[in-house]
C-alpha positions as CSV (number, residue, x, y, z in Angstrom):
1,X,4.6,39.1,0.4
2,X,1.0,38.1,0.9
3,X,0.6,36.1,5.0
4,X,-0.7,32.6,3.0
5,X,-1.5,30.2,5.9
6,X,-1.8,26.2,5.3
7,X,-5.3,26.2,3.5
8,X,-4.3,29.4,1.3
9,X,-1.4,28.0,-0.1
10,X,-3.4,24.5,-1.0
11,X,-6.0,26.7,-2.8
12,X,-3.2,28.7,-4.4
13,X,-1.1,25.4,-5.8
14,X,-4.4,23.5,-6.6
15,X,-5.4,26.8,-8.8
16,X,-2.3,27.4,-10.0
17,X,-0.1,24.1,-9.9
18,X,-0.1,24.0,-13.7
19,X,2.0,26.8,-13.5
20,X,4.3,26.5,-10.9
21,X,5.1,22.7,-12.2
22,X,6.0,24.0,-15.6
23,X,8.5,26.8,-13.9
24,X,11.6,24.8,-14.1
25,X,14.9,25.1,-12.5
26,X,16.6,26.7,-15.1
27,X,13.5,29.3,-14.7
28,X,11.2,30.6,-17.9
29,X,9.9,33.5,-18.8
30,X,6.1,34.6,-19.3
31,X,6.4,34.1,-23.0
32,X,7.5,30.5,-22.4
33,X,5.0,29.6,-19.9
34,X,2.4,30.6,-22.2
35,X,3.2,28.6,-24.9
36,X,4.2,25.4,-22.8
37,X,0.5,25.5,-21.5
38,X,-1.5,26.9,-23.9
39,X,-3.1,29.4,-22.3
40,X,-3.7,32.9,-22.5
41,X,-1.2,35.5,-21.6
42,X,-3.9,37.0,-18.8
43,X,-4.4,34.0,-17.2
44,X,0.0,33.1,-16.9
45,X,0.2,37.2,-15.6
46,X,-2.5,36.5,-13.0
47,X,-1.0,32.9,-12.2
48,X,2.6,34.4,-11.8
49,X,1.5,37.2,-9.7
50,X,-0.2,35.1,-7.0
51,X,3.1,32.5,-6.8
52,X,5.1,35.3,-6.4
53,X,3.0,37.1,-3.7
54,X,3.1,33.8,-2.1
55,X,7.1,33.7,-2.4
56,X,6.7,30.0,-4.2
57,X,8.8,31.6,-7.1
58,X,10.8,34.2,-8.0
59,X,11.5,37.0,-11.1
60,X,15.1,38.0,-11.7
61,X,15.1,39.5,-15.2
62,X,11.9,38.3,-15.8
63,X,13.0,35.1,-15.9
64,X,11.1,33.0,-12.9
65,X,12.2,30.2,-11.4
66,X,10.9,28.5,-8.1
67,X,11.9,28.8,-4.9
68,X,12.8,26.4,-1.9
69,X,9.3,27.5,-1.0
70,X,8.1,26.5,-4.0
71,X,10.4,23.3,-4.4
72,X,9.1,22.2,-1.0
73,X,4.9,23.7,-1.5
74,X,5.2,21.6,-5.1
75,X,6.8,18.6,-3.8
76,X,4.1,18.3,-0.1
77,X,1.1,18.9,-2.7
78,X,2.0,16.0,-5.2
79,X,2.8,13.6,-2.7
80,X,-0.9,14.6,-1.1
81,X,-2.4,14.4,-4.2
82,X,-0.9,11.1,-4.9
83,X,-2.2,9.7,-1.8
84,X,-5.6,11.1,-2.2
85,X,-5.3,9.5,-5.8
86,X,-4.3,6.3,-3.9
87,X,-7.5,6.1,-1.5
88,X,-9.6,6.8,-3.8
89,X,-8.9,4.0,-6.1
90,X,-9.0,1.7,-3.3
91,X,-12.6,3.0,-1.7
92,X,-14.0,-0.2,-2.8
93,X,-11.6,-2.6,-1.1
94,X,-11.4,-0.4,2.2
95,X,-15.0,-0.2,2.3
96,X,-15.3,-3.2,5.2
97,X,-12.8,-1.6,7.6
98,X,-14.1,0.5,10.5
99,X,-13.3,4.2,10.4
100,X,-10.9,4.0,13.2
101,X,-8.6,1.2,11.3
102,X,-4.9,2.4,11.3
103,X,-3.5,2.0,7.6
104,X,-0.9,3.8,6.1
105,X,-2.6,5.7,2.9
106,X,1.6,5.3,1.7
107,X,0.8,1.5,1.3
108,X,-2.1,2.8,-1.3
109,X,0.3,4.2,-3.7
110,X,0.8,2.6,-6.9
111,X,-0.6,-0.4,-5.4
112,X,-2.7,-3.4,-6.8
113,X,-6.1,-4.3,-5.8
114,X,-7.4,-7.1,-6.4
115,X,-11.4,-6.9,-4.7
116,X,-13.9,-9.8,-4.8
117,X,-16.5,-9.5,-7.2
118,X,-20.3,-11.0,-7.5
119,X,-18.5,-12.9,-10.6
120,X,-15.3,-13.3,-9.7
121,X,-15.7,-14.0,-5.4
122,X,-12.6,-15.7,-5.0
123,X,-9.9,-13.6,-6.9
124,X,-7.9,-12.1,-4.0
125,X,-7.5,-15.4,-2.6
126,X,-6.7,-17.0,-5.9
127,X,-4.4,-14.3,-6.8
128,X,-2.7,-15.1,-3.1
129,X,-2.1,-19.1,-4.3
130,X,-0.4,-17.9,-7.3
131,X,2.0,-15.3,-6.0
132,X,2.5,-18.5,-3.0
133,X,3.1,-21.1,-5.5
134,X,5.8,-19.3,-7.2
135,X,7.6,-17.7,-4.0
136,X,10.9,-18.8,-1.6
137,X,9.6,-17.6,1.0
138,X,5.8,-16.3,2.3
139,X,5.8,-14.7,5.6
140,X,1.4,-14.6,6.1
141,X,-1.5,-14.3,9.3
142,X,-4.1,-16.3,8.6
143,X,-7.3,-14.9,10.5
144,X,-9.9,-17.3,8.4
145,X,-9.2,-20.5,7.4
146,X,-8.4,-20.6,3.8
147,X,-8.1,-24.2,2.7
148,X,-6.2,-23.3,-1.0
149,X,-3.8,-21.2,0.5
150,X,-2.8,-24.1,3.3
151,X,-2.5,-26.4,0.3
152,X,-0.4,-24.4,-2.3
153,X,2.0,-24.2,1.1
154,X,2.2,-27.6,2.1
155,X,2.9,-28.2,-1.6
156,X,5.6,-26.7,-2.6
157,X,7.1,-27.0,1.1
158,X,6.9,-30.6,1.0
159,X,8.7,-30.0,-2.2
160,X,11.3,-28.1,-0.8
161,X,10.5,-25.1,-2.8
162,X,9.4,-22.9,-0.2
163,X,9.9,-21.6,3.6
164,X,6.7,-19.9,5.5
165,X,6.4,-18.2,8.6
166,X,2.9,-18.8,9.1
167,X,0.5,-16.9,12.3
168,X,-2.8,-18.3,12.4
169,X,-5.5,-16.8,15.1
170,X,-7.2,-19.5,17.9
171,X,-10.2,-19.5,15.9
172,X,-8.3,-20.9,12.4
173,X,-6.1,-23.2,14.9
174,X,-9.5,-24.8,16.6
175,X,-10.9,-25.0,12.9
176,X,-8.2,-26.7,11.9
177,X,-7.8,-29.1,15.1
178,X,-11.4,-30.6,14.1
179,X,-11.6,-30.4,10.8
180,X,-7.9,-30.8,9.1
181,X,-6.0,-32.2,12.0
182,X,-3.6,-33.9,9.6
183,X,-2.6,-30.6,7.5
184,X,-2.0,-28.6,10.7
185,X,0.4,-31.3,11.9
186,X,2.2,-31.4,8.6
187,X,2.4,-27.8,9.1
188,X,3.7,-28.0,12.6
189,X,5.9,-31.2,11.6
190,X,7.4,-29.7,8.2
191,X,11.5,-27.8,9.0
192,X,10.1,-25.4,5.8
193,X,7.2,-23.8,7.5
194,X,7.4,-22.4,11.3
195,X,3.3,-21.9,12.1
196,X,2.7,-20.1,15.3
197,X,-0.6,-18.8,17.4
198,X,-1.8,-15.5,18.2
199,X,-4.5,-13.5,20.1
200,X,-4.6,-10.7,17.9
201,X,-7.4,-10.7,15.6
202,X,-7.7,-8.2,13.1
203,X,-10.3,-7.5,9.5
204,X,-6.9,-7.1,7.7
205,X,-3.9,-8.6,8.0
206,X,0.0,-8.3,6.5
207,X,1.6,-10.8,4.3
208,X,5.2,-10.4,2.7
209,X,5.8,-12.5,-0.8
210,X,9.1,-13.7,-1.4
211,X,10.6,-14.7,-5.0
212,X,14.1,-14.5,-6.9
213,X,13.4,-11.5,-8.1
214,X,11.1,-9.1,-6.0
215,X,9.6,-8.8,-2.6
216,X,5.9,-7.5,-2.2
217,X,3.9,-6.6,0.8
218,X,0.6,-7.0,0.9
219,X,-2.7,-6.6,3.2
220,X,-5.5,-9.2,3.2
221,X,-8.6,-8.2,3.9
222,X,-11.9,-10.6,5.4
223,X,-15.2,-10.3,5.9
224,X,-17.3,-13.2,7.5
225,X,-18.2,-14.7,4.3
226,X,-14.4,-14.6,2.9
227,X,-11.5,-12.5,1.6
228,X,-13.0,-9.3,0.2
229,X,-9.6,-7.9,-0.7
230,X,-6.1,-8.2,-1.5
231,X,-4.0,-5.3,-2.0
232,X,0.1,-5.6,-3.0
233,X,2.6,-3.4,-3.1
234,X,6.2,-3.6,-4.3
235,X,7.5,-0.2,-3.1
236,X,10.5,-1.0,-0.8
237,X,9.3,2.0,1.6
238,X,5.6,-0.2,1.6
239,X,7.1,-3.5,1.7
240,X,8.8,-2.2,5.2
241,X,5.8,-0.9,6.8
242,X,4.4,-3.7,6.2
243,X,7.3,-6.0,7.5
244,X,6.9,-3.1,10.5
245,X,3.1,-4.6,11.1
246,X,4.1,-8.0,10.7
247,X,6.3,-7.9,13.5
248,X,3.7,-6.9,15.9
249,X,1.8,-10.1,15.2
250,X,4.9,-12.6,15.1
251,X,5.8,-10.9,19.1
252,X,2.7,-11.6,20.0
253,X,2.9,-15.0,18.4
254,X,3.4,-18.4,20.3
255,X,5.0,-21.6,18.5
256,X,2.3,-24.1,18.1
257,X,3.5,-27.7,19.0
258,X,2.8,-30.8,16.3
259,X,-0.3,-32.4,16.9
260,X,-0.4,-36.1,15.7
């Protein structure tokens, strides 16, 4: 048994993950390694011997199978590697967001993004509309005021086809007060959306989507000059950290009163 501390053993599966992914339970022998990855007997004989100095599998008549090590090494690795996978399609989109911001990289995985392009500025937003438009139920904090996705809400609540729990920031609420004072008091007014005020002001904010058939969580993310993200996620482990964040914002969040 070789010592193999933390950074060894991610060397060791990086080199040589090929090989300890295609050692199944049952367990195989050199012979069958070789041919199920193509390589040369030298290279499975040099593979094998550092996973076994390692203890991630083991030989009983030479037959090798892997052990809980190894179960537990192979199963740590691919979930890192899936996250890493995850960030790095997403560079793009996270690119506004100070170093110190505190996202999940979980709520990366196997999620969309949909980033604002020179062409195509408006496509998170517009891709927010339709996802709103065909929901039950939008739970959303609104740190910009976004004048499509306030009308696709009062829409299709004023046709009773959907319920929103709405947080808006002071800023959006002022905005509004001056500007749309009769949309904000159909919001405030309507028994299908509950609108609320808080302090907190973030770059990105949670949203949850609602429909018959799934429920997505999502983060919005802004920039001065608009939404420069919109990243969704259907994973029910995502969808409840992102429920998790929401929360913070609707305890912090004070009904606003109509304003006629």
């Amino acid at each position: 048994m070789t010592d193999t501390g933390p950074r060894d053993l991610l060397s060791l599966i990086v080199r040589r993950g090929d090989v300890l992914r295609t050692i199944d339970s049952p367990g195989m022998d050199k012979r069958d390694i070789v041919s199920q990855l193509n390589v040369s007997r030298s290279t499975v004989d040099r593979a094998v011997r550092e996973l076994e100095s390692a203890e991630l599998i083991e030989r009983t008549d030479n037959v090798f199978r892997r052990t809980l090590a190894g179960e537990l090494a192979l199963d740590a690795y691919e979930t890192f590697e899936e996250q890493l996978s995850a960030i790095s399609a997403s560079c793009s989109a996270l690119r506004p967001l100070p170093p110190e911001t505190e996202i999940d990289s979980a709520l990366l995985v196997d999620a969309d993004v949909i980033s604002a392009t020179i062409h195509e500025p408006h496509q998170p937003i517009a891709k927010l509309c339709e996802l709103c438009e065909s929901a039950r139920w939008v739970h959303l904090v609104l740190p910009a005021v976004f004048p499509q996705i306030l009308d696709s809400i009062v829409d299709a609540a004023q046709s009773e086809q959907l319920r929103a729990d709405l947080v808006i920031t002071q800023p959006v609420l002022q905005r509004l007060l001056s500007t749309d004072k009769s949309k904000l008091t159909t919001l405030t007014e309507s028994e299908y959306v509950t609108i609320r005020q808080t302090e907190l002001s973030q770059q990105y904010v949670p949203l949850i989507i609602e429909n018959d058939s799934r429920t997505i969580g999502g983060l919005l993310i802004v920039e001065t000059n608009g939404a420069s993200a919109l990243i969704l996620n259907e994973d029910p482990d995502a969808v409840t950290r992102v429920s998790n964040k929401l929360r913070k914002y609707l305890e912090s969040a004070e009904p606003i009163k109509s304003h006629h």
